[in-house]
C-alpha positions as CSV (number, residue, x, y, z in Angstrom):
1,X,0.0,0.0,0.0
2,X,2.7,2.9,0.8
3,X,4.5,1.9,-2.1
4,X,1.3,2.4,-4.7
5,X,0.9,5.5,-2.9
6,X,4.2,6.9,-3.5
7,X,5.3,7.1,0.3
8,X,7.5,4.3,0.1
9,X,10.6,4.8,-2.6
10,X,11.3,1.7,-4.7
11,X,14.9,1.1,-2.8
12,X,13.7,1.8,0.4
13,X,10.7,-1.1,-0.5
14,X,13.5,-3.1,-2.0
15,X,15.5,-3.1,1.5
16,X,12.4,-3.7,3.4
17,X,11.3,-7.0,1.5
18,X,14.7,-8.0,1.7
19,X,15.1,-7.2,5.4
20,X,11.7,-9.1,6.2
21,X,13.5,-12.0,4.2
22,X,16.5,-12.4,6.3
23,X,14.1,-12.6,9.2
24,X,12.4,-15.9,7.5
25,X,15.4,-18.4,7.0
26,X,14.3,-21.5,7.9
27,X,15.5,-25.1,7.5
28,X,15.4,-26.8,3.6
29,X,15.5,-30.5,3.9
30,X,14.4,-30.9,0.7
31,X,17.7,-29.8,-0.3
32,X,20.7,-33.0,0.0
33,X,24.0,-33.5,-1.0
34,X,24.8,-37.1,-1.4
35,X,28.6,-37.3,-1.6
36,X,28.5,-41.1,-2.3
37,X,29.6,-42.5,0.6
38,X,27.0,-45.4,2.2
39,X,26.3,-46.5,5.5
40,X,24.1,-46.5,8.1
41,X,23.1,-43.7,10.7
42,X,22.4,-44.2,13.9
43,X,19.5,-42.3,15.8
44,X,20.3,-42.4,19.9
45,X,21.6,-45.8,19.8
46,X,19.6,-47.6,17.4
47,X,20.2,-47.9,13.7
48,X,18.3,-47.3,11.1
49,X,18.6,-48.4,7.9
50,X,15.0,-47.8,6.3
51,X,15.1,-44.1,5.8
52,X,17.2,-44.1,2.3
53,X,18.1,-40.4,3.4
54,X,19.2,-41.4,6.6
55,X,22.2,-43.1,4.4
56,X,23.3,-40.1,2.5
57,X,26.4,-37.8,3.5
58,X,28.6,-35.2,1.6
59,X,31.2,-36.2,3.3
60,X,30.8,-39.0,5.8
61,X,34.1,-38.3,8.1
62,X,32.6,-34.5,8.3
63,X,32.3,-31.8,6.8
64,X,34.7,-29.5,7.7
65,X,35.0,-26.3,5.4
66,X,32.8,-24.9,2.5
67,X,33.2,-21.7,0.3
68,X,30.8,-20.3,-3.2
69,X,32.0,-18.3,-5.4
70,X,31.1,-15.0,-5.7
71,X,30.1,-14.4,-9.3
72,X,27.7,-17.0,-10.7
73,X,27.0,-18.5,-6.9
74,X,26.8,-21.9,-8.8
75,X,29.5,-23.8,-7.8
76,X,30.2,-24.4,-3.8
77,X,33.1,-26.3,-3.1
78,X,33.1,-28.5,0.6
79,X,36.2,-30.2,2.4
80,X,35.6,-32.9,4.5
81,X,37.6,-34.3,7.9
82,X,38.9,-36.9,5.6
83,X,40.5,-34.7,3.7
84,X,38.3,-35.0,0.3
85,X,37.3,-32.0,-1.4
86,X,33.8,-32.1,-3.2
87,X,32.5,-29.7,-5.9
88,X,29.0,-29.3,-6.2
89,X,26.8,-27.8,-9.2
90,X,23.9,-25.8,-7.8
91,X,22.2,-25.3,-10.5
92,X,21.5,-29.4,-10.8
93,X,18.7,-28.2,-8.9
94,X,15.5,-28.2,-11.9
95,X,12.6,-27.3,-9.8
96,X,13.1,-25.5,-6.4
97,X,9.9,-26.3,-5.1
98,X,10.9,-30.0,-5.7
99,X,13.9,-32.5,-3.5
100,X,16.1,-32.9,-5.1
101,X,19.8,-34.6,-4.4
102,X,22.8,-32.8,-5.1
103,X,25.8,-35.1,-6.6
104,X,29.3,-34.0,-6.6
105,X,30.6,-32.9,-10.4
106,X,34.1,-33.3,-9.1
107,X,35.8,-35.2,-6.2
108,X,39.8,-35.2,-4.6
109,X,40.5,-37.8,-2.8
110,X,43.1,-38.0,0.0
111,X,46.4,-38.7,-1.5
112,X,50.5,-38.1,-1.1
113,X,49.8,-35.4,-3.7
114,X,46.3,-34.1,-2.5
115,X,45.8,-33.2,0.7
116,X,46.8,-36.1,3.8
117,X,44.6,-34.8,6.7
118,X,41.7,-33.0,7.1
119,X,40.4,-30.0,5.6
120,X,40.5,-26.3,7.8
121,X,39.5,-23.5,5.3
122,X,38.5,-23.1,1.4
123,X,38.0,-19.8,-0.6
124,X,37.3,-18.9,-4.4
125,X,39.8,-17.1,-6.5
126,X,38.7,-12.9,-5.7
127,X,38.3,-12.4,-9.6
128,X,37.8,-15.4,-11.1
129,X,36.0,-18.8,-10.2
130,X,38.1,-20.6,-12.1
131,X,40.5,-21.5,-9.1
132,X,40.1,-21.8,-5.6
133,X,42.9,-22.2,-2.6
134,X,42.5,-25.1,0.2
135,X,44.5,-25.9,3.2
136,X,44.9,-28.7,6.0
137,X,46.2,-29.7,8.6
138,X,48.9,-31.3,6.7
139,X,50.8,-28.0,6.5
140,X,50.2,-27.2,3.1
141,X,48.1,-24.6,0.8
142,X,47.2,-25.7,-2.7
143,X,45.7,-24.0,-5.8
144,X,43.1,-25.6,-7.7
145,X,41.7,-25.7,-11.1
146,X,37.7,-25.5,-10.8
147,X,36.7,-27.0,-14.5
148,X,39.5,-29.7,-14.8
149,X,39.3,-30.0,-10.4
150,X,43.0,-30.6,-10.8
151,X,45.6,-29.6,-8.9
152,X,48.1,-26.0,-9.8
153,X,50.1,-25.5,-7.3
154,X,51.1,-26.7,-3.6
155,X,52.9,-24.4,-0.9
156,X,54.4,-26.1,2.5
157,X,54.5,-23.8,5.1
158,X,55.5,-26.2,7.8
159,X,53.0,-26.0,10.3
160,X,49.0,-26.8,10.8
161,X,46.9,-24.1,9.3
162,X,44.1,-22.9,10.6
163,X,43.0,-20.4,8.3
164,X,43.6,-18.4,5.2
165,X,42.5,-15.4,3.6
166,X,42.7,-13.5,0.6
167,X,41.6,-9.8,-0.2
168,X,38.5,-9.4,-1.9
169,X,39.8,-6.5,-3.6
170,X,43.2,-6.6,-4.1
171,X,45.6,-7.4,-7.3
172,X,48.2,-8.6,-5.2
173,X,47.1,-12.0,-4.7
174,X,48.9,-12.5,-1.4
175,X,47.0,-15.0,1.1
176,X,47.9,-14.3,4.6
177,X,47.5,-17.4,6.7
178,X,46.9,-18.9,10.3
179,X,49.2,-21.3,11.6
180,X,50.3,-23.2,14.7
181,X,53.3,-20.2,14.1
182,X,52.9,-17.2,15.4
183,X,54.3,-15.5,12.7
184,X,51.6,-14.5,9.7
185,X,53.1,-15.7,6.6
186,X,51.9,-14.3,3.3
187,X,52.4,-16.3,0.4
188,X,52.7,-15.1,-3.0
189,X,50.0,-16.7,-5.5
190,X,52.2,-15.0,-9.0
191,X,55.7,-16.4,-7.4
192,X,55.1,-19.6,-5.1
193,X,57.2,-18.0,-2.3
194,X,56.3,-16.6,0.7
195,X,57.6,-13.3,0.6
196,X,56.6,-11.8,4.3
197,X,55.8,-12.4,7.6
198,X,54.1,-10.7,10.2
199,X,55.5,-11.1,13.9
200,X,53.9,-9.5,16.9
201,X,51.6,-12.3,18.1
202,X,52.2,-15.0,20.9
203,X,51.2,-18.1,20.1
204,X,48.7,-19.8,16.7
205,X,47.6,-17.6,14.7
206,X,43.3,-18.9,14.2
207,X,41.5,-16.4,12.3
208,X,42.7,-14.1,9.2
209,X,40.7,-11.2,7.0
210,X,41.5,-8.3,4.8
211,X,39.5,-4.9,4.6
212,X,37.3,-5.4,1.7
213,X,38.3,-1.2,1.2
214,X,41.9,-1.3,1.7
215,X,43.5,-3.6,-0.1
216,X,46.7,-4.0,2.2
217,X,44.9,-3.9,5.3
218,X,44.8,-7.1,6.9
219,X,43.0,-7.7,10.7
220,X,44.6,-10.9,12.5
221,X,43.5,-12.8,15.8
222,X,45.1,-15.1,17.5
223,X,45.5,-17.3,20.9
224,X,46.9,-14.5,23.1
225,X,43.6,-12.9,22.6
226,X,44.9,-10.4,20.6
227,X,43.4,-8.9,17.3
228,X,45.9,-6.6,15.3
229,X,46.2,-4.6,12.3
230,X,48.4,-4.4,9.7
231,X,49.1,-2.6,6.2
232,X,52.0,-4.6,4.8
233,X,53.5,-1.9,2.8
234,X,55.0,-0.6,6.0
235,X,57.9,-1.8,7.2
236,X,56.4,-1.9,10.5
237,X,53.4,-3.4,9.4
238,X,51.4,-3.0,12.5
239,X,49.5,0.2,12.6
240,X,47.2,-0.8,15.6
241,X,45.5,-3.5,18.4
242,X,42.3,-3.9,19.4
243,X,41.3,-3.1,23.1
244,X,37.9,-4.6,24.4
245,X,38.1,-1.9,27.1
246,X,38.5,1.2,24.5
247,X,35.0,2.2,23.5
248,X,37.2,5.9,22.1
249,X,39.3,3.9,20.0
250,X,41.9,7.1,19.4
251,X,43.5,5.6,15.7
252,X,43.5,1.4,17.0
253,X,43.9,2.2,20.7
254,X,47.5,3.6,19.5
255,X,49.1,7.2,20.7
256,X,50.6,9.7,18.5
257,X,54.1,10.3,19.6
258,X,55.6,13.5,18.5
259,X,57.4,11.9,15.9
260,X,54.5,11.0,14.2
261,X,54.9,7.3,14.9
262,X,51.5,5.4,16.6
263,X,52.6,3.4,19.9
264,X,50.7,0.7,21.0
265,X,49.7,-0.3,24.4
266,X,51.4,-3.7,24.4
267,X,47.8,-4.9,27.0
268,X,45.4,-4.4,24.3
269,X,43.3,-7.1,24.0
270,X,39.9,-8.0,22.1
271,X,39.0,-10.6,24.2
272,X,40.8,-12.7,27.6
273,X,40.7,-15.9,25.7
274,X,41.9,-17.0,22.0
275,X,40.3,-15.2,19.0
276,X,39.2,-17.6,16.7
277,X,36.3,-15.6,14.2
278,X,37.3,-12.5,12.2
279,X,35.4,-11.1,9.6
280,X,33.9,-7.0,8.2
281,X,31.1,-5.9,7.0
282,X,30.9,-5.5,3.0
283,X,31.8,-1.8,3.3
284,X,34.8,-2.1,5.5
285,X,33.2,0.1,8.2
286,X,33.0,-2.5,11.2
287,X,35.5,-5.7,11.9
288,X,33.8,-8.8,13.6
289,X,35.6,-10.4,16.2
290,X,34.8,-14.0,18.0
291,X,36.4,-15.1,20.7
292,X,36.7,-18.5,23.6
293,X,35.4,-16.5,25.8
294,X,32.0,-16.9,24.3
295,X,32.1,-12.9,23.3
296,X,31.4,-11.5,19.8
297,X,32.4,-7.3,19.6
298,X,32.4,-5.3,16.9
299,X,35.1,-2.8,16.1
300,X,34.9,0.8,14.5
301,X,37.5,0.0,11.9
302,X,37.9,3.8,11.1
303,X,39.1,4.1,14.9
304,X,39.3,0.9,16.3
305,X,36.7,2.2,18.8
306,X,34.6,-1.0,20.5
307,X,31.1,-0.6,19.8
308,X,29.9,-2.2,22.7
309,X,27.2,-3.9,20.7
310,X,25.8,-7.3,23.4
311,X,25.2,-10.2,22.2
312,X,24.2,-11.9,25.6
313,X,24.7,-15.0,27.3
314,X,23.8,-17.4,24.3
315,X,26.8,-17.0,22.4
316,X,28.9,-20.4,22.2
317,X,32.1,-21.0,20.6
318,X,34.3,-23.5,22.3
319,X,36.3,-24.9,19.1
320,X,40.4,-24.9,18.8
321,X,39.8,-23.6,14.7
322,X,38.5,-20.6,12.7
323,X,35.0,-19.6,13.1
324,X,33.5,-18.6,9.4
325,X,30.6,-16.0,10.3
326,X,29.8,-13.1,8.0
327,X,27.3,-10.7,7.8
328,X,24.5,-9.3,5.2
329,X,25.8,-8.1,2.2
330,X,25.5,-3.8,1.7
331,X,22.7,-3.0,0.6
332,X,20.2,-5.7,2.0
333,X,18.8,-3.7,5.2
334,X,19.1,0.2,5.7
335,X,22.1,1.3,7.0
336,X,23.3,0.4,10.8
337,X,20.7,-2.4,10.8
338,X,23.2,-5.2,8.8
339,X,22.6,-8.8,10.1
340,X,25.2,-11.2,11.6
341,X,25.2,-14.7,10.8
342,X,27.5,-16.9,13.5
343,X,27.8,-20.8,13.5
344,X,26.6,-21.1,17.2
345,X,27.2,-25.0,17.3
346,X,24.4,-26.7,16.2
347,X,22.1,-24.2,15.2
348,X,22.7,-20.4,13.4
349,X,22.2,-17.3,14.7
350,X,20.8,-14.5,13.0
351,X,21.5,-11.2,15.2
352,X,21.3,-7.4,14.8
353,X,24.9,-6.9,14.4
354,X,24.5,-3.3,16.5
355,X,22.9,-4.5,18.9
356,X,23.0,-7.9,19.6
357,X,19.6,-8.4,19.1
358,X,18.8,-12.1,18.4
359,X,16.5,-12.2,15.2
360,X,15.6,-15.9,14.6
361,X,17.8,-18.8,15.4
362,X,18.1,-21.5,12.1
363,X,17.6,-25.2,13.8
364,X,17.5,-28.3,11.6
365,X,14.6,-30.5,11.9
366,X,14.6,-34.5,12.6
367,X,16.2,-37.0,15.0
368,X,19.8,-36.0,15.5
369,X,22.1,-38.1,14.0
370,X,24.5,-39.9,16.9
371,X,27.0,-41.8,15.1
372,X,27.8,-43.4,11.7
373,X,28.2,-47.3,10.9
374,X,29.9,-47.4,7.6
375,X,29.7,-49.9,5.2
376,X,33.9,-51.1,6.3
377,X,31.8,-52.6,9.6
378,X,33.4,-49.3,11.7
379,X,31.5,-47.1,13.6
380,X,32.3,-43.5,15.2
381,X,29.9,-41.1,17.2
382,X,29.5,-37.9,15.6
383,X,28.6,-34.7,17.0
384,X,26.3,-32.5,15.0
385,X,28.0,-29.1,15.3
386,X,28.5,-26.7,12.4
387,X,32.1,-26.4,11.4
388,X,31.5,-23.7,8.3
389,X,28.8,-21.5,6.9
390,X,28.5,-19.8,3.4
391,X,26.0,-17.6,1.7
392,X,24.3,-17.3,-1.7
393,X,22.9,-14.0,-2.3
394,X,21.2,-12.6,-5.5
395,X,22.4,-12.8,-8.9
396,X,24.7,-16.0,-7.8
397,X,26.9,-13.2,-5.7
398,X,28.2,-14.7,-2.6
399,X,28.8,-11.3,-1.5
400,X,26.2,-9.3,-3.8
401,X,23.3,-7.4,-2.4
402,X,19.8,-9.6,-2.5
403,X,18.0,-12.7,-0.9
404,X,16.1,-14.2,-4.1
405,X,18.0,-15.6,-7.3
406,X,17.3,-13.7,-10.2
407,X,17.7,-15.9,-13.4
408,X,18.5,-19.0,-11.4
409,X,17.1,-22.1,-10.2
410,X,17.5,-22.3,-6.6
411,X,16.8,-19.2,-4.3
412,X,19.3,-17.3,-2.0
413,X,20.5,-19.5,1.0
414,X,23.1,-20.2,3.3
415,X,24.5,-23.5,3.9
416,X,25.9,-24.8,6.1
417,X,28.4,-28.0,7.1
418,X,28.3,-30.5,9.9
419,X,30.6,-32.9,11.4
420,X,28.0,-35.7,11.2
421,X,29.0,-35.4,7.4
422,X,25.8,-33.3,5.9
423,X,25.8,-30.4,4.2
424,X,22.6,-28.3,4.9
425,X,20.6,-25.6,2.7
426,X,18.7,-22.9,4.8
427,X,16.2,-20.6,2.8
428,X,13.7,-18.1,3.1
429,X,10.1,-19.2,3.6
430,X,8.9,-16.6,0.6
431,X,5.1,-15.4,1.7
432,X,3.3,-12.2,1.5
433,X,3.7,-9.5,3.7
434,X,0.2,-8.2,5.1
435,X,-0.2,-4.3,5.7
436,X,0.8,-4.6,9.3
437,X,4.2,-5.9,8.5
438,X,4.4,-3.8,6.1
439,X,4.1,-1.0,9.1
440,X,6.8,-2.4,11.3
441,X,9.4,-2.9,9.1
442,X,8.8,0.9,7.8
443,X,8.8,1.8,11.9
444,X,11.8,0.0,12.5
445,X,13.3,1.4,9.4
446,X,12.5,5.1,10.5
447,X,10.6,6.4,7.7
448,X,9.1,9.8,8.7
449,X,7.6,10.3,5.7
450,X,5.7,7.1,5.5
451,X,4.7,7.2,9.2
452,X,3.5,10.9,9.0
453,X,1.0,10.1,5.5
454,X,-0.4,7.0,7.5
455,X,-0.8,9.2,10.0
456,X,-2.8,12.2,7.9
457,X,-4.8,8.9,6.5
458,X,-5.9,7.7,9.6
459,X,-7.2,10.8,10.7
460,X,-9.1,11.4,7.4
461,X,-10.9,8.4,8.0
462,X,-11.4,8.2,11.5
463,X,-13.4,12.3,10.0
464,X,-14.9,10.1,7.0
465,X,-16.5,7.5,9.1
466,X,-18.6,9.3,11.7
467,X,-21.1,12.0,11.4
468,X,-20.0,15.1,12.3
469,X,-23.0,17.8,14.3
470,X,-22.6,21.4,14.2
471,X,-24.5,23.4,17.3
């Protein structure tokens, strides 16, 4: 109604309907990803073989990582505990409305030459899908071909990785990494060395990201609860820490010394326990940081300045490896009311990222699943917690602004991967919005010109509808 009557703009109607759509995520079963491995799952202690879906996993050691690219959003690529790597087409999907079974277009299998232990992180080339990076726990990052899912090139750094990164934005192609060293070694994509490393932490090194705006800004967070900053054209690198005590944040809690250098106060720390989650929002105004000690803050990156946004008691993050959360692209919700997506282990969280707000909480449906027989007679327990989430926004774009597809089969989602082996799709429930909605998003989005014309129209027909008497 206040669009038809011109109160409502079409980008601010845009950004509400989106808004109300990141509100109504909800659990796709119909959606599975059958890897090829058989066996048999077992549901609190008993097994049960007649469910045929029951028997289906993408990876049946775990799924352990997961990344889309970013310009078609058709290809999503997992890594398993096994160290497999899986690619997935996700436009095999016909009908959305329909099941349907995703099979894997491409499979590497654990090998001398592959990968040897399990997979910790996987990411798209920045400008082209045609290549993607993975690493492991057997100390090494590789370079892969998408089509001909064949291997390019393999760098040992010679210790576990947690993490790697690459910018978004940059030409550089540098991928800064986390490893059990804590030293930050950038490796070189164009020369196969690693040409830098940056020193200041004091101990593994569990969470990487560059500044989607600056492309040789790079935030790092590691076990000493630390979260720095660096721009590694300086020979310093480090221009600034993170305190969670600073809500001024004067340059990244740094002074200004009369010689124009900025010193840091060597106690700044973003949280008392090991930082494990870093991400920023699609503009580069805010970092993300996620910590052990079951705290999420969010960081001024123009200052540093903590924001003091709560996220309350519900928060839980209690695993020894990176912690993929992101947040809704630019563009989706008005400004200052972006959305934060965090793994919270077994179900999603979808919070006001200013705030702290809880919105809606994504929870699979169905028995849990409480171990795996496989068809070698073995049997393990597994433990459904979520070890990696991704998006797929409009267009394809992982990072683009929209919910709904436009031009492709399968609507925006997230997914999301499991150590009981599953990969899961989580999409919005699409429905109407009814006039009242309609009135509380515009409220919450602060429209005074909407509010004031439903105002001046309730009045003329509170006068309409009763009879007025002169005396």
């Amino acid at each position: 109604m206040n669009q038809s009557t011109g109160a409502v703009g079409p980008g601010v109607f845009a950004r509400l309907q989106t808004t109300r759509l990141l509100t109504l995520f909800q659990s796709s079963p119909q959606y599975r990803f059958d890897g090829g491995e058989r066996g048999v799952a077992i549901h609190d202690g008993e097994a049960s073989s007649s469910e045929a879906a029951t028997s289906i996993w993408a990876h049946q050691a775990g799924a352990s990582a997961l990344a889309i690219e970013r310009f078609d959003g058709r290809i999503l690529v997992s890594g398993g505990s096994d160290a497999s790597i899986k690619l997935w087409d996700l436009e095999q999907c016909g009908n959305p409305s329909k099941p349907h079974t995703f099979k894997p277009v491409g499979t590497i299998r654990p090998s001398p030459q592959t990968h040897r232990f399990g997979i910790t992180h996987l990411s798209f080339y920045p400008f082209d899908s045609a290549a993607f990076i993975s690493t492991s726990y057997d100390q090494t990052l590789k370079l892969w071909s998408t089509e001909e899912v064949r291997l390019s090139a393999s760098f040992s750094l010679g210790s576990k990785i947690y993490t790697h990164a690459i910018s978004p934005i940059a030409s550089h192609l540098l991928v800064a990494c986390g490893t059990q060293h804590p030293a930050v070694p950038l490796v070189d994509l164009r020369s196969g060395s690693s040409i830098q490393s940056l020193t200041g932490h004091g101990g593994a090194i569990l969470a990487t990201a560059w500044s989607p705006r600056h492309e040789y800004v790079l935030a790092t967070g590691g076990v000493d609860g630390t979260v720095r900053i660096w721009d590694i054209r300086r020979a310093g690198a480090l221009i600034g820490m993170l305190d969670r005590e600073d809500s001024l944040g004067l340059y990244y809690n740094g002074l200004l010394g009369s010689d124009g250098k900025v010193r840091m106060r060597a106690s700044a720390k973003a949280h008392v326990a090991p930082v494990n989650g870093l991400t920023w929002t699609d503009d580069g105004d805010y970092i993300i940081s996620a910590g052990h000690d079951n705290r999420i803050h969010v960081w001024d990156a123009a200052t540093g300045r903590n924001t003091l946004a709560s996220f309350g008691p519900t928060i839980r993050n209690t695993q020894l490896a990176s912690v993929t959360m992101f947040t809704s692209p630019v563009g989706l919700t008005h400004p200052g009311r972006e959305f934060l997506f965090w793994p919270n282990e077994t179900e999603i969280l979808v919070c006001d990222l200013h705030n702290g707000d809880i919105i809606t909480r994504l929870r699979g449906t169905g028995a849990a699943v409480a171990g795996v027989r496989s068809s070698k007679k073995s049997e393990r327990s597994v433990k459904n917690r979520i070890s990696s989430i991704a998006w797929r926004g409009a267009g394809g774009s992982g990072g683009s602004s929209g919910v709904v597809m436009g031009g492709t089969n399968m609507p925006g989602a997230v997914f999301s991967a499991h150590l009981d082996g599953q990969i899961r799709a989580w999409t919005p429930r699409l429905e109407a919005l009814d006039d009242n909605a309609e009135e509380d998003l515009l409220l919450d989005a602060g429209s005074a010109k909407a509010l004031k014309r439903k105002a001046l129209d309730d009045v003329y027909k509170s006068l309409m509808g009763q009879k007025i008497t002169f005396t």
